[in-house]
Backbone as JSON Lines, residues from 0, in Angstrom:
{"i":0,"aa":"X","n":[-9.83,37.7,-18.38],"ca":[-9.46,36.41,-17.84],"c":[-9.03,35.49,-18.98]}
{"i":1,"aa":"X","n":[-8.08,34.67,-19.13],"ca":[-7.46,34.04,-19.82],"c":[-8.3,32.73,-20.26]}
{"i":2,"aa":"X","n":[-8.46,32.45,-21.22],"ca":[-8.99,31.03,-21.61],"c":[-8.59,29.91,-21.03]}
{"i":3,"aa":"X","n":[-9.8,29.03,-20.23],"ca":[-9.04,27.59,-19.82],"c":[-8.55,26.97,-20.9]}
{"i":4,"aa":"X","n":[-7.27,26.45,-20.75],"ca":[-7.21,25.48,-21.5],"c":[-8.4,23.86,-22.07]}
{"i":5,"aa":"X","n":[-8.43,23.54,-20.47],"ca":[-9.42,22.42,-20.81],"c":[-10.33,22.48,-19.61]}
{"i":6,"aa":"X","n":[-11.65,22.6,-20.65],"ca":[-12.96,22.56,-19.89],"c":[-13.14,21.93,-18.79]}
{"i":7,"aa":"X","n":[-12.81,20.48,-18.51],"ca":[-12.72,19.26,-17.56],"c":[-11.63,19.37,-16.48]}
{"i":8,"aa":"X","n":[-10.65,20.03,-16.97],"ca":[-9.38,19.58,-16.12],"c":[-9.5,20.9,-15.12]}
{"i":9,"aa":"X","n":[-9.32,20.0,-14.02],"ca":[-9.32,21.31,-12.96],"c":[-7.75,20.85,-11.97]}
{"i":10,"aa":"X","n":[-6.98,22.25,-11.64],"ca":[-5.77,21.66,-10.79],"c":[-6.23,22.34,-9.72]}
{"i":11,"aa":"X","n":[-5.64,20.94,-8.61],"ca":[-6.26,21.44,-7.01],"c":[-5.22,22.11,-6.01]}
{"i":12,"aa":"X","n":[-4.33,21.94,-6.56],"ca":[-2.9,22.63,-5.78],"c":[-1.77,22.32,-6.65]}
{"i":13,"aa":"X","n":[-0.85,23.37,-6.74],"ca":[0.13,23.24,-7.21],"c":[1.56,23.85,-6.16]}
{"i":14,"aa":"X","n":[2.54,22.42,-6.04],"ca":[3.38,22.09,-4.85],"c":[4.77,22.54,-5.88]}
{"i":15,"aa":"X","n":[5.44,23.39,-4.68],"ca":[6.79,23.66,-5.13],"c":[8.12,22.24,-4.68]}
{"i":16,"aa":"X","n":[8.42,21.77,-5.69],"ca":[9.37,20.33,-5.78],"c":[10.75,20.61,-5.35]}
{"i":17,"aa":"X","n":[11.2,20.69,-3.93],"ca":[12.23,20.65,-3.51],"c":[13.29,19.79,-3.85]}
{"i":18,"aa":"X","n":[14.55,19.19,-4.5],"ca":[15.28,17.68,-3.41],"c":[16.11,18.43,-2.83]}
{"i":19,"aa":"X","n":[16.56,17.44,-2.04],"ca":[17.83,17.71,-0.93],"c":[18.19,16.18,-0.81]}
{"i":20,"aa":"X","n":[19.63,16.8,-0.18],"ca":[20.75,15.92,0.15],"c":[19.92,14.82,1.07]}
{"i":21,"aa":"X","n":[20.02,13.5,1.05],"ca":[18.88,12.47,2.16],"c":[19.8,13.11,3.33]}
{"i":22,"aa":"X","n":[21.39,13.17,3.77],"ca":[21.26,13.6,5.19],"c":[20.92,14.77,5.49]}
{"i":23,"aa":"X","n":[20.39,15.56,4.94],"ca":[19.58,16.71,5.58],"c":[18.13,16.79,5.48]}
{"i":24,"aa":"X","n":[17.46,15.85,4.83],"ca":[15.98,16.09,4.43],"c":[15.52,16.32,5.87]}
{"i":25,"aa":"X","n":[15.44,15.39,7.07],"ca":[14.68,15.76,8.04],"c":[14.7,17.08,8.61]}
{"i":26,"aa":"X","n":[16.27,17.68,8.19],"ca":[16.48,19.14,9.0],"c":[16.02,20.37,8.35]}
{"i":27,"aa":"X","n":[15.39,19.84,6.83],"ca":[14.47,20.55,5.49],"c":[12.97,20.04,6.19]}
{"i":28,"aa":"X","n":[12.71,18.99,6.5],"ca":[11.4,18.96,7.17],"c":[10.92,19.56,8.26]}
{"i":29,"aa":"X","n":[11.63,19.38,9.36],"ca":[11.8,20.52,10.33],"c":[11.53,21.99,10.26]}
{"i":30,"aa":"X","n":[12.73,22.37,9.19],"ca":[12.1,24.1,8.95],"c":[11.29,24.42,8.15]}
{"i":31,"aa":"X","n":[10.78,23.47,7.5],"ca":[9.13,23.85,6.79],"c":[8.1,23.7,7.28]}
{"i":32,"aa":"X","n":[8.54,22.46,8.67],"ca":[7.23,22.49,9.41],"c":[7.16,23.56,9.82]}
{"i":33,"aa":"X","n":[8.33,24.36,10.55],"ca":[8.56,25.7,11.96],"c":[8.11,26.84,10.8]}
{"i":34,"aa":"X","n":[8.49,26.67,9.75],"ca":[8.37,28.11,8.71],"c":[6.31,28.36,8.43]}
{"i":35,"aa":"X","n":[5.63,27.17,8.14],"ca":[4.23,27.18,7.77],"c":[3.79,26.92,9.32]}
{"i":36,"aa":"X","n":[4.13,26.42,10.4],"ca":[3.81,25.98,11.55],"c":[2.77,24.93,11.2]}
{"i":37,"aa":"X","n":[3.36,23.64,10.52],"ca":[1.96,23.3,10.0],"c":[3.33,21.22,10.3]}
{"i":38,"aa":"X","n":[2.33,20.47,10.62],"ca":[3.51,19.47,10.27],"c":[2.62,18.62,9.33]}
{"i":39,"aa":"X","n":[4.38,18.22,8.67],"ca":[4.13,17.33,7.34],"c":[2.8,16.3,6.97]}
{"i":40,"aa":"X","n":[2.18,16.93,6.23],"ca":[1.36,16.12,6.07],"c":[1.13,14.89,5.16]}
{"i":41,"aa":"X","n":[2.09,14.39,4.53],"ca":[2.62,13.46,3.82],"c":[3.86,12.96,3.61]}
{"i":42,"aa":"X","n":[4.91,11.63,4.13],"ca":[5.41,11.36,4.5],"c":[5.74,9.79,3.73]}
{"i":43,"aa":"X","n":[6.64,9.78,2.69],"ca":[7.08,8.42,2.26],"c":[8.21,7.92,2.11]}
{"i":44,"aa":"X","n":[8.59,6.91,2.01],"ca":[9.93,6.29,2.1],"c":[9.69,5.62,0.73]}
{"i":45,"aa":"X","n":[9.89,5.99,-0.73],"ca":[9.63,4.9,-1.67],"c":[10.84,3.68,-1.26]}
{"i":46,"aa":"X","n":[12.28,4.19,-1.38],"ca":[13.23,3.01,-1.24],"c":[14.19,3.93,-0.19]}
{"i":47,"aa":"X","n":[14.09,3.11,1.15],"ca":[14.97,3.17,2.12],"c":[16.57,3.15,2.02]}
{"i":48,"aa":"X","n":[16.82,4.56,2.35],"ca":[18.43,5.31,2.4],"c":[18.85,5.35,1.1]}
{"i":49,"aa":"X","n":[17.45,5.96,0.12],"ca":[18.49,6.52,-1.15],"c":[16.61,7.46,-1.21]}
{"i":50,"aa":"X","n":[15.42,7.47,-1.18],"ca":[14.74,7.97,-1.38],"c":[13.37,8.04,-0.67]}
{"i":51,"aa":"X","n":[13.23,9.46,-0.17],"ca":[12.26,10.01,0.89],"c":[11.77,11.05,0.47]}
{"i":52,"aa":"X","n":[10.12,11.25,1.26],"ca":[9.25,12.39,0.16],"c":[8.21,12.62,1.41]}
{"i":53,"aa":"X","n":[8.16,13.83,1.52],"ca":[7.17,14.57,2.4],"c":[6.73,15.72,1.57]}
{"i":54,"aa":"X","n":[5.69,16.19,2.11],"ca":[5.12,17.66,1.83],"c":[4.88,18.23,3.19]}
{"i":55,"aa":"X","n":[5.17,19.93,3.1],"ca":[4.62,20.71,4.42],"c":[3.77,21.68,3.39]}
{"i":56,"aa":"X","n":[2.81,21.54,3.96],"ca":[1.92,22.93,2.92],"c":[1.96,22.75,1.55]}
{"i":57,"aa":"X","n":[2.76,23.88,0.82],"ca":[2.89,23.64,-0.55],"c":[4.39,23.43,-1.04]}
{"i":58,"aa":"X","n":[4.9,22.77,-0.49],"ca":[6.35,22.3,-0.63],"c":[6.44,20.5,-0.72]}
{"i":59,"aa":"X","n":[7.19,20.15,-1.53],"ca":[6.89,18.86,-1.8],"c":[8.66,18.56,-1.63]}
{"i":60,"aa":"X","n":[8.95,17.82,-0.56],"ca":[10.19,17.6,-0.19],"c":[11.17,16.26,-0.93]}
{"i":61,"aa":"X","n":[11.84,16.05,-1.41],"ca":[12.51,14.9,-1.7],"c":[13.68,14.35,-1.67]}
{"i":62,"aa":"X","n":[13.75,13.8,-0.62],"ca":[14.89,13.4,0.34],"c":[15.51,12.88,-0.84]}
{"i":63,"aa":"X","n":[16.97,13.04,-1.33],"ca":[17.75,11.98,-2.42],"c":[19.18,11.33,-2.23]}
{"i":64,"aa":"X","n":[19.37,10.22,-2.06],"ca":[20.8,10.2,-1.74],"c":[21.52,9.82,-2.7]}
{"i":65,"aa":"X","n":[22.84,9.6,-2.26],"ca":[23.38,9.87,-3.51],"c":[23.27,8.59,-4.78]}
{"i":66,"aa":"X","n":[23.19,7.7,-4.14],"ca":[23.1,7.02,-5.34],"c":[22.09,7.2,-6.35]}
{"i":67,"aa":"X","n":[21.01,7.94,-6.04],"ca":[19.8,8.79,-7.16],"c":[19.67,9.85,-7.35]}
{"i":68,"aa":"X","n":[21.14,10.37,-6.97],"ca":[20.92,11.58,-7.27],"c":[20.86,11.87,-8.75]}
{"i":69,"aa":"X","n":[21.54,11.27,-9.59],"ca":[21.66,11.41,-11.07],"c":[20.71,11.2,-11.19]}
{"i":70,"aa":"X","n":[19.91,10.26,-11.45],"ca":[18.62,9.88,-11.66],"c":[17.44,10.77,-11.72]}
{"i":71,"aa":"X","n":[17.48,11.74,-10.6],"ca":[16.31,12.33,-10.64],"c":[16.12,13.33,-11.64]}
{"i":72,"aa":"X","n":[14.81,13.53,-12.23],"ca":[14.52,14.64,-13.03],"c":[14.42,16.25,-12.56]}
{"i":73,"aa":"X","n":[14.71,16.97,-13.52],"ca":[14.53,18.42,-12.8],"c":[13.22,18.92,-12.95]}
{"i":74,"aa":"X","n":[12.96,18.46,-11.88],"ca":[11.08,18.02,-11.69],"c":[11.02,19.96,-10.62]}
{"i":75,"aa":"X","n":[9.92,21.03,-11.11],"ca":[10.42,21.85,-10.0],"c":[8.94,22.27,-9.62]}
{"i":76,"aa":"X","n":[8.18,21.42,-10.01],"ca":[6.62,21.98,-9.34],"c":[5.54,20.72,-9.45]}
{"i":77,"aa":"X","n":[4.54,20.24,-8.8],"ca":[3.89,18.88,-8.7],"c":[2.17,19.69,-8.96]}
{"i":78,"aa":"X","n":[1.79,19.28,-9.68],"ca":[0.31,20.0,-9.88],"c":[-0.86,18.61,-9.55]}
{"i":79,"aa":"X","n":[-1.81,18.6,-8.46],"ca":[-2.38,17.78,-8.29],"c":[-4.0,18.17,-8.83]}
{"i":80,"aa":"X","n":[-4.6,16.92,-9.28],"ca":[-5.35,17.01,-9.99],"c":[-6.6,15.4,-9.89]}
{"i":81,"aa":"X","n":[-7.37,15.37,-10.46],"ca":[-8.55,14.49,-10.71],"c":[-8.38,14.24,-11.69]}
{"i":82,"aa":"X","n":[-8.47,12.69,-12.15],"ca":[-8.83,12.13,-13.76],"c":[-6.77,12.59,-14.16]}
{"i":83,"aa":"X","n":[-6.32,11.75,-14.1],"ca":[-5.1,11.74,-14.18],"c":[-5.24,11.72,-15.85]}
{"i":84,"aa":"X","n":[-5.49,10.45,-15.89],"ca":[-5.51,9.87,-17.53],"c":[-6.33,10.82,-18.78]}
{"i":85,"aa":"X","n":[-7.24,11.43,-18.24],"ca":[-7.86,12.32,-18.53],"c":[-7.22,14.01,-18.98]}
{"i":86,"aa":"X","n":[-6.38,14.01,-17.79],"ca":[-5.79,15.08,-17.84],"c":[-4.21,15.46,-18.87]}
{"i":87,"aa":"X","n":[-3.86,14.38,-19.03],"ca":[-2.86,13.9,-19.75],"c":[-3.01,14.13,-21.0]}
{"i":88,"aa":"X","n":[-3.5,13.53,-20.94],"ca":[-4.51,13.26,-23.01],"c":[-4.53,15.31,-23.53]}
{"i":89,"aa":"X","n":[-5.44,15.45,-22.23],"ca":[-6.1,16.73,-22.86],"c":[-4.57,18.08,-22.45]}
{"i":90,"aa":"X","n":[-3.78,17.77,-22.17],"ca":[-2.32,18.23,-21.89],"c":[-1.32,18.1,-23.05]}
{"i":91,"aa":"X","n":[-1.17,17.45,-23.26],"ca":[-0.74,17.17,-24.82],"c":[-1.23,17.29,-25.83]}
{"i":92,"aa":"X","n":[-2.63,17.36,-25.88],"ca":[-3.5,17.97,-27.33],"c":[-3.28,19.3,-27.38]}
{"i":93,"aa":"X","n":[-3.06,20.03,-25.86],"ca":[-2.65,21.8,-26.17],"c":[-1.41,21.64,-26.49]}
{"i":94,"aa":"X","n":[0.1,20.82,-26.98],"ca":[1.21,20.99,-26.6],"c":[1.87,20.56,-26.44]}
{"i":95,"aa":"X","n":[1.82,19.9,-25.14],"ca":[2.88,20.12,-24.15],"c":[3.53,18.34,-24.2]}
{"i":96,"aa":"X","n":[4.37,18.36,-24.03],"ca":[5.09,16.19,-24.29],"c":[4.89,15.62,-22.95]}
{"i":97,"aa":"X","n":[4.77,14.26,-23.07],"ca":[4.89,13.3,-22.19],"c":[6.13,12.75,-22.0]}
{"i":98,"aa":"X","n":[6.62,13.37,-21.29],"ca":[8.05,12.64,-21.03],"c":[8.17,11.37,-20.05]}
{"i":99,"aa":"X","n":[7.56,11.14,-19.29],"ca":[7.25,9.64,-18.45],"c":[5.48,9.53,-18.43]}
{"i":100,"aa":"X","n":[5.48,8.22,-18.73],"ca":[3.74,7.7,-18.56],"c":[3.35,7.89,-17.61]}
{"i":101,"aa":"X","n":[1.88,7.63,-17.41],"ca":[1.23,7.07,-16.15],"c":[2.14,6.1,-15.12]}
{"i":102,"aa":"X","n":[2.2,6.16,-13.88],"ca":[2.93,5.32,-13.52],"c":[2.41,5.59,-12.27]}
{"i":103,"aa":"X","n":[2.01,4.19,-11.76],"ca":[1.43,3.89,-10.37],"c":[2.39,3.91,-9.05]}
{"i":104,"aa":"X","n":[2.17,4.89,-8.2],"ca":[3.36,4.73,-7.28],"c":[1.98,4.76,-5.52]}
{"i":105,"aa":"X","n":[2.87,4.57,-4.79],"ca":[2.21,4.34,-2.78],"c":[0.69,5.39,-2.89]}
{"i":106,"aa":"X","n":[0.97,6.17,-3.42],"ca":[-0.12,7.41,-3.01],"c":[-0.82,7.27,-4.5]}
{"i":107,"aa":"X","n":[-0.99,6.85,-5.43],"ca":[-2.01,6.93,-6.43],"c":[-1.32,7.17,-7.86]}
{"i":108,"aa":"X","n":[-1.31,7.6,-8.66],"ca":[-0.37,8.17,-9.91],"c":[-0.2,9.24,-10.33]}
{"i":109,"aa":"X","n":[0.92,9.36,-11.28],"ca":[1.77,10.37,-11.57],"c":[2.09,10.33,-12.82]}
{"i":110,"aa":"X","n":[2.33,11.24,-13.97],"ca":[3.07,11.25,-15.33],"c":[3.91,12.63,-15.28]}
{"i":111,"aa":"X","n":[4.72,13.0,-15.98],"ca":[5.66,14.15,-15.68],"c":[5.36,14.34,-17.47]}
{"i":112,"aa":"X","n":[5.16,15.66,-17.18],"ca":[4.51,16.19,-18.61],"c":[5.94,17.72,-19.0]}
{"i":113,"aa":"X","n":[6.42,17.72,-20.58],"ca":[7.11,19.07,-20.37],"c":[6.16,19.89,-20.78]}
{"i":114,"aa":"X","n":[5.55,21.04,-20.46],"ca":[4.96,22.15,-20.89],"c":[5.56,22.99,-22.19]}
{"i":115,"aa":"X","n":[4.81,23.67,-23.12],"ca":[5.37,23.83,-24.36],"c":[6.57,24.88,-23.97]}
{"i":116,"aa":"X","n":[6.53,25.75,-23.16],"ca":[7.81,26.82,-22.37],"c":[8.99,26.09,-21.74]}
{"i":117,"aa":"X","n":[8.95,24.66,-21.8],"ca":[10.13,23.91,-20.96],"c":[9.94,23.65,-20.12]}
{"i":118,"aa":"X","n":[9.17,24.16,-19.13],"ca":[8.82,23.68,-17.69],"c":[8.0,22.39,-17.34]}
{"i":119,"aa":"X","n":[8.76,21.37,-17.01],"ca":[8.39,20.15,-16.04],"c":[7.95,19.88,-15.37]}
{"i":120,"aa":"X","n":[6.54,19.09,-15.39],"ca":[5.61,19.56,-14.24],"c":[5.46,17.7,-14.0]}
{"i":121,"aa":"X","n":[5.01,17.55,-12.8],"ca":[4.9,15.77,-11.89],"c":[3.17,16.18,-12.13]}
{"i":122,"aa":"X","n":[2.55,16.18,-12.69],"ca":[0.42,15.54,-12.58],"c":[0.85,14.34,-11.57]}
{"i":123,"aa":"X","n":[-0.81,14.98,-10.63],"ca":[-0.25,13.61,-9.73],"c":[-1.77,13.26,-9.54]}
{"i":124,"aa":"X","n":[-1.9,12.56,-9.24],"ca":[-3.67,12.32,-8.78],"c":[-3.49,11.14,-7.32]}
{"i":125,"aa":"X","n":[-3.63,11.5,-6.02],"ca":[-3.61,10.87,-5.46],"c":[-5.26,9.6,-4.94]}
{"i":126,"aa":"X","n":[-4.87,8.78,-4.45],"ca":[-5.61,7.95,-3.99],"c":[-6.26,8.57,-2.97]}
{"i":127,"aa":"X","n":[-5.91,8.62,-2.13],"ca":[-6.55,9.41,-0.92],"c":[-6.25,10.73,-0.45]}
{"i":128,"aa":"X","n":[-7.48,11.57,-0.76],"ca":[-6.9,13.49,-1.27],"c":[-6.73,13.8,0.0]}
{"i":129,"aa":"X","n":[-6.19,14.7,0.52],"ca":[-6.15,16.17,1.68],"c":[-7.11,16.69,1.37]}
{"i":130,"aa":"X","n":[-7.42,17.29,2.08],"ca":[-8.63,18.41,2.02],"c":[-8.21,19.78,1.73]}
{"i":131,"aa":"X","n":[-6.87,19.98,2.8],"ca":[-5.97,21.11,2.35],"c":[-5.33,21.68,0.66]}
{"i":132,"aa":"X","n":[-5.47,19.95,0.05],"ca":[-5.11,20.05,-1.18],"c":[-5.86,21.29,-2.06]}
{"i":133,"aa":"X","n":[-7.04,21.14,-1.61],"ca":[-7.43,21.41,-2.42],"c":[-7.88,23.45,-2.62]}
{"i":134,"aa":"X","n":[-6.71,24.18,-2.63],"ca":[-6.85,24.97,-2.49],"c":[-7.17,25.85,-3.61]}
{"i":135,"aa":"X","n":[-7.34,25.08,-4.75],"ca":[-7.44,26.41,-5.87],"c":[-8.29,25.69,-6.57]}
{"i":136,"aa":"X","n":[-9.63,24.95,-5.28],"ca":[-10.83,24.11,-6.16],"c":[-11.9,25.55,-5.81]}
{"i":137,"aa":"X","n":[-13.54,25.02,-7.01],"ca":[-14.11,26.25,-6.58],"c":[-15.06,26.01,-5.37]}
């Protein structure tokens, strides 16, 4: 078995980071509900008719239109977690860069960390957890 990295930090699910075009996100929500048979269990509008965000299961949806579409990062997996600030710190002492801070958004916070392999990961620590989240707690 592989060494934890950090003793403290535990991840409770890790969500595959979709975007899509905003006029199709609902018809991307739709077949992820029909595909998991499960409906969305998280559902936001940060800014109305340019940016929308659901999850079905382990899919993390993000409606984008075009005017953000440039904008967005090539964000391709969301790892949720406890002790955000915590987790950060001890994420970058193995490595890996902080490419955006802490930053408080509707559901609790987020920093987007690059991993030392290149891969871009959203840490998210929400305010009020799922229970479902938590699938890879012990």
């Amino acid at each position: 078995m592989a060494r934890r990295l950090v003793e403290t930090m535990k991840i409770h699910h890790v969500l595959v980071r979709q975007h899509v075009d905003l006029p199709r996100f609902e018809e991307s929500v739709r077949f992820y509900e029909g595909l998991f048979n499960e409906k969305a269990r998280l559902r936001l509008t940060p800014v109305e008719g340019a940016l929308h965000v659901a999850q079905v299961a382990s899919v993390l949806l993000v409606g984008v239109g075009a005017d953000m579409a440039g904008e967005m990062p090539d964000v391709r997996s969301a790892f949720l977690v406890d002790k955000l600030e915590d987790v950060v710190r001890d994420v970058v002492a193995q490595g890996a860069r902080l490419v955006e801070a802490i930053t408080t958004i509707e559901t609790g916070q987020y920093a987007l960390i690059r991993h030392p392999d290149g891969l871009l990961v959203e840490y998210v620590e929400h305010n009020r957890k799922n229970p479902k989240d938590f699938v890879l707690s012990e």
